[in-house]
PDB file of N, CA, C and O in Angstrom, chain B, residues numbered from 101:
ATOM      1  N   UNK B 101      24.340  10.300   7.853  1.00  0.00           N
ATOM      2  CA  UNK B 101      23.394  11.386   7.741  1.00  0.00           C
ATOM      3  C   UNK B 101      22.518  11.404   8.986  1.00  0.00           C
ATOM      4  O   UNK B 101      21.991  10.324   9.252  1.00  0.00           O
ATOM      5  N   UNK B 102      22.286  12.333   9.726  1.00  0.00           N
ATOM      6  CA  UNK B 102      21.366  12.500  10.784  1.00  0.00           C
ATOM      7  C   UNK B 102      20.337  13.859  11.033  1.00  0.00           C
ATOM      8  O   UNK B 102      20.594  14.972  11.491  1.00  0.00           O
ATOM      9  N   UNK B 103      19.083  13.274  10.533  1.00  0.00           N
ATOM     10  CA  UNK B 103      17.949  14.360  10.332  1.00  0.00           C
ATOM     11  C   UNK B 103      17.449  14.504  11.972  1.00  0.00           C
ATOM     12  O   UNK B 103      17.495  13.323  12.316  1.00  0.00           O
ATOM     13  N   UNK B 104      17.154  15.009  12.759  1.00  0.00           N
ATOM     14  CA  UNK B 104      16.527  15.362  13.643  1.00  0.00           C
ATOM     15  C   UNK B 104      14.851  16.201  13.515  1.00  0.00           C
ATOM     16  O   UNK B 104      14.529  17.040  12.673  1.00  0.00           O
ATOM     17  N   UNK B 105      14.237  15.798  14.326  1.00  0.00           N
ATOM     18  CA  UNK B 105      12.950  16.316  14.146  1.00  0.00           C
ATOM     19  C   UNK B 105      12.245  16.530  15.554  1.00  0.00           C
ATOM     20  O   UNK B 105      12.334  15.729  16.484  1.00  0.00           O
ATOM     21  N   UNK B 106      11.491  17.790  15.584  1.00  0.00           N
ATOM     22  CA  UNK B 106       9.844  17.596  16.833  1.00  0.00           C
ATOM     23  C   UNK B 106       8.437  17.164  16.325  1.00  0.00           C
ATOM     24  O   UNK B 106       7.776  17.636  15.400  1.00  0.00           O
ATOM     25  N   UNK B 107       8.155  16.137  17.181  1.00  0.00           N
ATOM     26  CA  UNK B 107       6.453  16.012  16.725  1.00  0.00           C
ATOM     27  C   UNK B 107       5.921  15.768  18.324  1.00  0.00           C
ATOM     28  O   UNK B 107       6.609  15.535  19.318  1.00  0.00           O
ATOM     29  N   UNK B 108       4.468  15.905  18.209  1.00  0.00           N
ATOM     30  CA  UNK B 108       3.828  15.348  19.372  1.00  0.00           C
ATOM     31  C   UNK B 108       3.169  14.051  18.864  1.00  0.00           C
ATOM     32  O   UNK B 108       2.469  13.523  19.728  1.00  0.00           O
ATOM     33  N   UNK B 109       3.209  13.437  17.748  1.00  0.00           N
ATOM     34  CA  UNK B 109       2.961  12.213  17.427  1.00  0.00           C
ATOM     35  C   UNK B 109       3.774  11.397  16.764  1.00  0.00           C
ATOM     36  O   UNK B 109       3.628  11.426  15.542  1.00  0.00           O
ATOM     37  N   UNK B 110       4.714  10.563  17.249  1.00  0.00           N
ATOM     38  CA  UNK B 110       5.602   9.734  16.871  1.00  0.00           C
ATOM     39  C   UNK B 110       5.210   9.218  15.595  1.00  0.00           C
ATOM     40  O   UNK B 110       5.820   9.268  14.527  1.00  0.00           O
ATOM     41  N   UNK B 111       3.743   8.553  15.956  1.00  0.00           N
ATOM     42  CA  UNK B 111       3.064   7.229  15.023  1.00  0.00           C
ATOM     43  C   UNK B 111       2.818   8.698  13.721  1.00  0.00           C
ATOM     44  O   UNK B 111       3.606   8.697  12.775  1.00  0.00           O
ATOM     45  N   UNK B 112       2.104   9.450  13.761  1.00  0.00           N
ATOM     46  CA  UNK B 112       1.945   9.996  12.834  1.00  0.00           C
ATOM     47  C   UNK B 112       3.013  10.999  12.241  1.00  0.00           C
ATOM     48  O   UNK B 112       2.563  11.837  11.460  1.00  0.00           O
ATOM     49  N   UNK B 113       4.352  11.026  12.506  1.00  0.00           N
ATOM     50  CA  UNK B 113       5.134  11.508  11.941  1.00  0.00           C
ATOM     51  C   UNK B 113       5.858  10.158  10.460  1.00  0.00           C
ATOM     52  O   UNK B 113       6.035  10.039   9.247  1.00  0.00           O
ATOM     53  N   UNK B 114       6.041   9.339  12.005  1.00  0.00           N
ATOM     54  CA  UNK B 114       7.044   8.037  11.318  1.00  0.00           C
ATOM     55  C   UNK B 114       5.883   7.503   9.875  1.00  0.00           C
ATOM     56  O   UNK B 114       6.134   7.545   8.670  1.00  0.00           O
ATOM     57  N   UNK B 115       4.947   7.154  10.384  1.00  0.00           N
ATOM     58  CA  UNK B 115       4.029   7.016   9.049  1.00  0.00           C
ATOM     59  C   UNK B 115       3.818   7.706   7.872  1.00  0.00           C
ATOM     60  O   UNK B 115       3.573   7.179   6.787  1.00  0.00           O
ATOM     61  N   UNK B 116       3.971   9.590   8.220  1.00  0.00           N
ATOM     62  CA  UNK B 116       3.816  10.298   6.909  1.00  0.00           C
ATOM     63  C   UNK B 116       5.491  10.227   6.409  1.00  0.00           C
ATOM     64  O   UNK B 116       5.577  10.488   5.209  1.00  0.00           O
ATOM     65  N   UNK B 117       6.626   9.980   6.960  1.00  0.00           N
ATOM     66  CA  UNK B 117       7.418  10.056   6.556  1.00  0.00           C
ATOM     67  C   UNK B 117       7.532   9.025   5.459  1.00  0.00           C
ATOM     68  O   UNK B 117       7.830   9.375   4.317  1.00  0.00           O
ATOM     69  N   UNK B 118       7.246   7.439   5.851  1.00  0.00           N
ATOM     70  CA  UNK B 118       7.322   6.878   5.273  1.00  0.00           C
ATOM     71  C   UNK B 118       6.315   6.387   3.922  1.00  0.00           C
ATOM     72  O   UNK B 118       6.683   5.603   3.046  1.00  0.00           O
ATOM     73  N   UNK B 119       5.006   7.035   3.995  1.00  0.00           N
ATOM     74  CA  UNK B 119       4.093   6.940   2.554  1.00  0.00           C
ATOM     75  C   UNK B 119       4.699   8.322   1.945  1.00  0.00           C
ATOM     76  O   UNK B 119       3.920   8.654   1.051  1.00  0.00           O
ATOM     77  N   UNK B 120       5.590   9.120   2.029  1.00  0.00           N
ATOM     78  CA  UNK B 120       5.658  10.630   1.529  1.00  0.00           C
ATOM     79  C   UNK B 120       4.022  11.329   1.660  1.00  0.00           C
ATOM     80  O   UNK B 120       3.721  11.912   0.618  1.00  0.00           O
ATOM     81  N   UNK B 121       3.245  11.361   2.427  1.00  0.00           N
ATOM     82  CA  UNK B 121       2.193  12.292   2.664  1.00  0.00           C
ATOM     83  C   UNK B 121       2.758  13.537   2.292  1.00  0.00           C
ATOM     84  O   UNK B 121       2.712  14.301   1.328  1.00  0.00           O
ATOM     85  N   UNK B 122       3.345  13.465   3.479  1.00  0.00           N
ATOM     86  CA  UNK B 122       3.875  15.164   3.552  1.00  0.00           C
ATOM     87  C   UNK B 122       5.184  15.204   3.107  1.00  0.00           C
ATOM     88  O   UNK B 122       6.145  15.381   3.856  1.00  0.00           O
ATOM     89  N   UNK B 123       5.247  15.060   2.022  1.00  0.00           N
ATOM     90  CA  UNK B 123       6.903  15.197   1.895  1.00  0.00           C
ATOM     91  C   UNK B 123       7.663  16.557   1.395  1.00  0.00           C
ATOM     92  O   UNK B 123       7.444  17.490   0.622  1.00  0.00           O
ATOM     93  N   UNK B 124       8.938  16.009   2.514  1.00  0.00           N
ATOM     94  CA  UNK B 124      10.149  16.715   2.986  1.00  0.00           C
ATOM     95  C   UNK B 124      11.427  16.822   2.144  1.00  0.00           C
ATOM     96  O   UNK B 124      12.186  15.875   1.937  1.00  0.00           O
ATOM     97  N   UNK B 125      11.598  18.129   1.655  1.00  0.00           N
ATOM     98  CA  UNK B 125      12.535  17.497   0.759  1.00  0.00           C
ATOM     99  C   UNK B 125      14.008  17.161   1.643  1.00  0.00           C
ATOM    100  O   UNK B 125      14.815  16.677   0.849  1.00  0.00           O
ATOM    101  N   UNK B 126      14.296  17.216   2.329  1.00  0.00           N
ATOM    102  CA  UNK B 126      15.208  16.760   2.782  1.00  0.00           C
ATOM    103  C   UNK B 126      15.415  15.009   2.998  1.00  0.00           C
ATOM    104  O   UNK B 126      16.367  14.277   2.727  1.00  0.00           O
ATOM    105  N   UNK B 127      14.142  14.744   3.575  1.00  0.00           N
ATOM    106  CA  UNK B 127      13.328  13.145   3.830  1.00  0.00           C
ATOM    107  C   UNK B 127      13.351  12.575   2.506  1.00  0.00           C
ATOM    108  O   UNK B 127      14.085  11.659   2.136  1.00  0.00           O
ATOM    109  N   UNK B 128      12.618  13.096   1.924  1.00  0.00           N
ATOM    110  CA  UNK B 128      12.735  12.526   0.255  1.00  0.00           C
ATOM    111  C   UNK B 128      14.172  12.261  -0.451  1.00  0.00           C
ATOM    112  O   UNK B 128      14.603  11.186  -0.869  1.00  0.00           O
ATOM    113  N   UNK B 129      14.826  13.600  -0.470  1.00  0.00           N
ATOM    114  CA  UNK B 129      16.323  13.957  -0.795  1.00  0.00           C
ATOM    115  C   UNK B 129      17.345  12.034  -0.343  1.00  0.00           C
ATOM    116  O   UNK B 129      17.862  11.124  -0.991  1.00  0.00           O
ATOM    117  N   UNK B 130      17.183  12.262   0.625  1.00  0.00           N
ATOM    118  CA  UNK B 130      18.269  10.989   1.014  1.00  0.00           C
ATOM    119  C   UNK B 130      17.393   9.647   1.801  1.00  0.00           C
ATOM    120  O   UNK B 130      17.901   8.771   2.502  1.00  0.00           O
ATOM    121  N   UNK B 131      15.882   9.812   1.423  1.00  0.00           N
ATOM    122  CA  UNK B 131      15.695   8.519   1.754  1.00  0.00           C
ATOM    123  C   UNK B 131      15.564   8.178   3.326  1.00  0.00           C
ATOM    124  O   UNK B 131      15.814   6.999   3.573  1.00  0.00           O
ATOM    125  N   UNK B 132      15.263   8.884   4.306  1.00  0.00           N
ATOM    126  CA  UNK B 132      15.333   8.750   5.244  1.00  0.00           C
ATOM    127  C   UNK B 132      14.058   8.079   6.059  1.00  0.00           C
ATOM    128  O   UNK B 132      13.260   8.824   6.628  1.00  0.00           O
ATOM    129  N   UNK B 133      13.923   6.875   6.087  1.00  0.00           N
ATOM    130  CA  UNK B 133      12.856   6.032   6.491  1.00  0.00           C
ATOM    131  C   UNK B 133      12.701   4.826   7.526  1.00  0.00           C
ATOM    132  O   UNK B 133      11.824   3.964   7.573  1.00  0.00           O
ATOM    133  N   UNK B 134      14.236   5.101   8.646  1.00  0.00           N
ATOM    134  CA  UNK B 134      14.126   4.219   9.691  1.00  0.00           C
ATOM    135  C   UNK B 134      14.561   4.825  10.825  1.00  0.00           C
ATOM    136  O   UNK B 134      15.731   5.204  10.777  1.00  0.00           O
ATOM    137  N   UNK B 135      14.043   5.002  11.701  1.00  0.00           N
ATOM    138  CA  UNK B 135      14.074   5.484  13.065  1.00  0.00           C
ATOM    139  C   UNK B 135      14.863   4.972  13.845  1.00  0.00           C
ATOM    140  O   UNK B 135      14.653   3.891  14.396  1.00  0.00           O
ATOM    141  N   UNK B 136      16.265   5.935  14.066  1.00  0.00           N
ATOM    142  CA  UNK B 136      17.321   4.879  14.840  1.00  0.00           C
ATOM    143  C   UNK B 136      17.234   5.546  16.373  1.00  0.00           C
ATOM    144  O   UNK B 136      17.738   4.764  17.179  1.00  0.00           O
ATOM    145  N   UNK B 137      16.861   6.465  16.847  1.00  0.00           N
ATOM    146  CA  UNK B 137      17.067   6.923  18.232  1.00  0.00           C
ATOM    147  C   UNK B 137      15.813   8.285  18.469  1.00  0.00           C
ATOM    148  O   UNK B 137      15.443   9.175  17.702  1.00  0.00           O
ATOM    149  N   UNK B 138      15.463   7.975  19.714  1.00  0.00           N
ATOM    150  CA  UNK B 138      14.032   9.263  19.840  1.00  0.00           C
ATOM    151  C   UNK B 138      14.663   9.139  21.695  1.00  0.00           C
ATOM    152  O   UNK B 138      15.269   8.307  22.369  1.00  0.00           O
ATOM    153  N   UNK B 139      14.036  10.587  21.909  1.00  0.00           N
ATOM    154  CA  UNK B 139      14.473  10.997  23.178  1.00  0.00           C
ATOM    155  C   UNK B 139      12.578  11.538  23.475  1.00  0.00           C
ATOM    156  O   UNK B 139      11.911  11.998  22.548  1.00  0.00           O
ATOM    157  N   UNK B 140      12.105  11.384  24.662  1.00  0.00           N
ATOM    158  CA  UNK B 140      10.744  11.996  24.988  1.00  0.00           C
ATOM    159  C   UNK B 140      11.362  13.253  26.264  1.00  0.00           C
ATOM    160  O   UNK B 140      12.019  13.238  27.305  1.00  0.00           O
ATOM    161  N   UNK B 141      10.960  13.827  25.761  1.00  0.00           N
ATOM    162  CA  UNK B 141      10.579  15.213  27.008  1.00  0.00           C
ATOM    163  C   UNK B 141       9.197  15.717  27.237  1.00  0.00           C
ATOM    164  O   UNK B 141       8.223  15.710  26.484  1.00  0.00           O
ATOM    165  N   UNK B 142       9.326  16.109  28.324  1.00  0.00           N
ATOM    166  CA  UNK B 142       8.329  16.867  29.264  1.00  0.00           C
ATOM    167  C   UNK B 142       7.746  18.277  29.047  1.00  0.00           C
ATOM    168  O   UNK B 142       6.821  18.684  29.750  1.00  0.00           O
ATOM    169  N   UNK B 143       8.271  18.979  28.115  1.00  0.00           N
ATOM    170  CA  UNK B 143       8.343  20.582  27.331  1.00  0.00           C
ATOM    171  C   UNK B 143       9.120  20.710  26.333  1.00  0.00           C
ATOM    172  O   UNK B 143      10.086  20.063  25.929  1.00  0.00           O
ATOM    173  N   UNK B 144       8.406  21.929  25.863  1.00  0.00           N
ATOM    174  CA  UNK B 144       8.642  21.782  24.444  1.00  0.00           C
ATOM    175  C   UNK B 144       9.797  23.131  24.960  1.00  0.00           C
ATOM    176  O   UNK B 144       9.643  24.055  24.161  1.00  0.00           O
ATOM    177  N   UNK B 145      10.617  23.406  25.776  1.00  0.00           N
ATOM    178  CA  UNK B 145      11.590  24.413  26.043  1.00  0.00           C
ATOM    179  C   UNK B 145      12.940  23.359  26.080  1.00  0.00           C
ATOM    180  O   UNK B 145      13.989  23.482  25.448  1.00  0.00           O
ATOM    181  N   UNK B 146      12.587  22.381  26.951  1.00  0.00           N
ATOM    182  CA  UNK B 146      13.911  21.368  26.933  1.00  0.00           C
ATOM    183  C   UNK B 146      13.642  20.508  25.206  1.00  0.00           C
ATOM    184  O   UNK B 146      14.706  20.435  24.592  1.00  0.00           O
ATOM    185  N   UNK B 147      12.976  20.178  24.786  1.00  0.00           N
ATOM    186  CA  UNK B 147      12.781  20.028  22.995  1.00  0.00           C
ATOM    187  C   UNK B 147      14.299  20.563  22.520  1.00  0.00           C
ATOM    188  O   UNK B 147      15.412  20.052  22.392  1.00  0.00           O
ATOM    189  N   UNK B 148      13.607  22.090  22.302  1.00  0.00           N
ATOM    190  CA  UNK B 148      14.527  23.084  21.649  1.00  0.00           C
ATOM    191  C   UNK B 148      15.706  22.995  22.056  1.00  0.00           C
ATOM    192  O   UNK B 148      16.463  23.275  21.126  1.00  0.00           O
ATOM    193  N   UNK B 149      16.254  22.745  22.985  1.00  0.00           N
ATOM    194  CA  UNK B 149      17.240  22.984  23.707  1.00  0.00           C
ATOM    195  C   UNK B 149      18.243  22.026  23.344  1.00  0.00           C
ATOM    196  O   UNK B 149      19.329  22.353  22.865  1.00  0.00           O
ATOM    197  N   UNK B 150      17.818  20.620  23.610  1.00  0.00           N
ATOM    198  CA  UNK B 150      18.031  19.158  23.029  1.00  0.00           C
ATOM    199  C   UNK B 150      18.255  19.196  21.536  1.00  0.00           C
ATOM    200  O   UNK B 150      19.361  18.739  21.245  1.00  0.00           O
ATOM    201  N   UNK B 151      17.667  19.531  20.682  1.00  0.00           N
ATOM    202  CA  UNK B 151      17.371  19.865  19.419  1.00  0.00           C
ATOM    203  C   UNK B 151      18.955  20.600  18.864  1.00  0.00           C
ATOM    204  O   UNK B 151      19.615  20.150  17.927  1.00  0.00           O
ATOM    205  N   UNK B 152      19.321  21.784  19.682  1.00  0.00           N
ATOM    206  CA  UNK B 152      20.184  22.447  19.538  1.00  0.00           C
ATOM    207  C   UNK B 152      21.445  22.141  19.720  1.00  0.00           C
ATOM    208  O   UNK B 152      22.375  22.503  18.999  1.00  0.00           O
ATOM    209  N   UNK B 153      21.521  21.385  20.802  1.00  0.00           N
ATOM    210  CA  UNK B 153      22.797  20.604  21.375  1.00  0.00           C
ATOM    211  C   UNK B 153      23.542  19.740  20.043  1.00  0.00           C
ATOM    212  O   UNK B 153      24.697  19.757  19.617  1.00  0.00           O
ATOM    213  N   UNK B 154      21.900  18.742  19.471  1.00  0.00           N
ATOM    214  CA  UNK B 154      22.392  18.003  18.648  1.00  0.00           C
ATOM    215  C   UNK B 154      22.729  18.453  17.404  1.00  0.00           C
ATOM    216  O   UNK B 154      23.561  17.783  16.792  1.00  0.00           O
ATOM    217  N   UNK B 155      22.213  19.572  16.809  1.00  0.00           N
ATOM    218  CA  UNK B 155      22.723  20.189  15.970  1.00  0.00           C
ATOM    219  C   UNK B 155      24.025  20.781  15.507  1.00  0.00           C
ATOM    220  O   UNK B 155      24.618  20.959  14.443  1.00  0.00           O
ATOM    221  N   UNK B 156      24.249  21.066  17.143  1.00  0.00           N
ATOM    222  CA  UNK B 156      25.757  22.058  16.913  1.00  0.00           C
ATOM    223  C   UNK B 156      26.633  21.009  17.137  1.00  0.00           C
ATOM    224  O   UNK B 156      27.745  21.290  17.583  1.00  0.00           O
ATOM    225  N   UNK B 157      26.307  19.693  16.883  1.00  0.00           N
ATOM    226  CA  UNK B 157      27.873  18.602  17.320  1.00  0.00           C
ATOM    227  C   UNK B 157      28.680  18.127  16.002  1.00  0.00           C
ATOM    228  O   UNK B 157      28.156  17.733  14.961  1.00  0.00           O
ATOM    229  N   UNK B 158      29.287  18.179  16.117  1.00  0.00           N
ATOM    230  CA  UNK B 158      30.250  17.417  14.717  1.00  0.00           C
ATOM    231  C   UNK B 158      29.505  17.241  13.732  1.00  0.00           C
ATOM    232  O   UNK B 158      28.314  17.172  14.036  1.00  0.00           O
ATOM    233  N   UNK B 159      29.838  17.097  12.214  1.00  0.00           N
ATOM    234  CA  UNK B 159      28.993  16.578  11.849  1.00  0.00           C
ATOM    235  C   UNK B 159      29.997  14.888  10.826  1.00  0.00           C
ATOM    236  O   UNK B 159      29.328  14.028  10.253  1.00  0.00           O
TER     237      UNK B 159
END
C-alpha cells in the first residue's frame, strides 16, 4: 500500500497521523503509521508534479 502526501511540516503531519488528531480515512482505513520514504523540494509546482509521477506508476 502506498499513501503519498504534501505538508510543510513533516513533525506535525507524522504526529497527527499517528495520535488520529486529524483523522484520514484512508490513514485510519489501513493503518498507515510509519514513514518509509520523503523527498524535500524547493516549490510547491515541482511538489505537484512529483506527486503525480508517483501516482500514475503501477500500482
Amino acid at each position: 500500500m502506498l499513501y503519498t502526501g504534501v505538508t510543510n511540516n513533516l513533525s506535525r503531519r507524522v504526529t497527527g497521523l499517528k495520535k488520529d488528531a486529524n483523522p484520514n480515512p484512508f490513514t485510519s482505513k489501513y493503518k498507515v503509521n510509519i514513514l518509509v520514504y520523503l523527498e524535500e523540494f524547493n516549490s510547491i509546482t515541482e511538489v505537484i508534479k512529483r506527486e503525480k509521477q508517483i501516482k500514475a506508476g503501477s500500482r
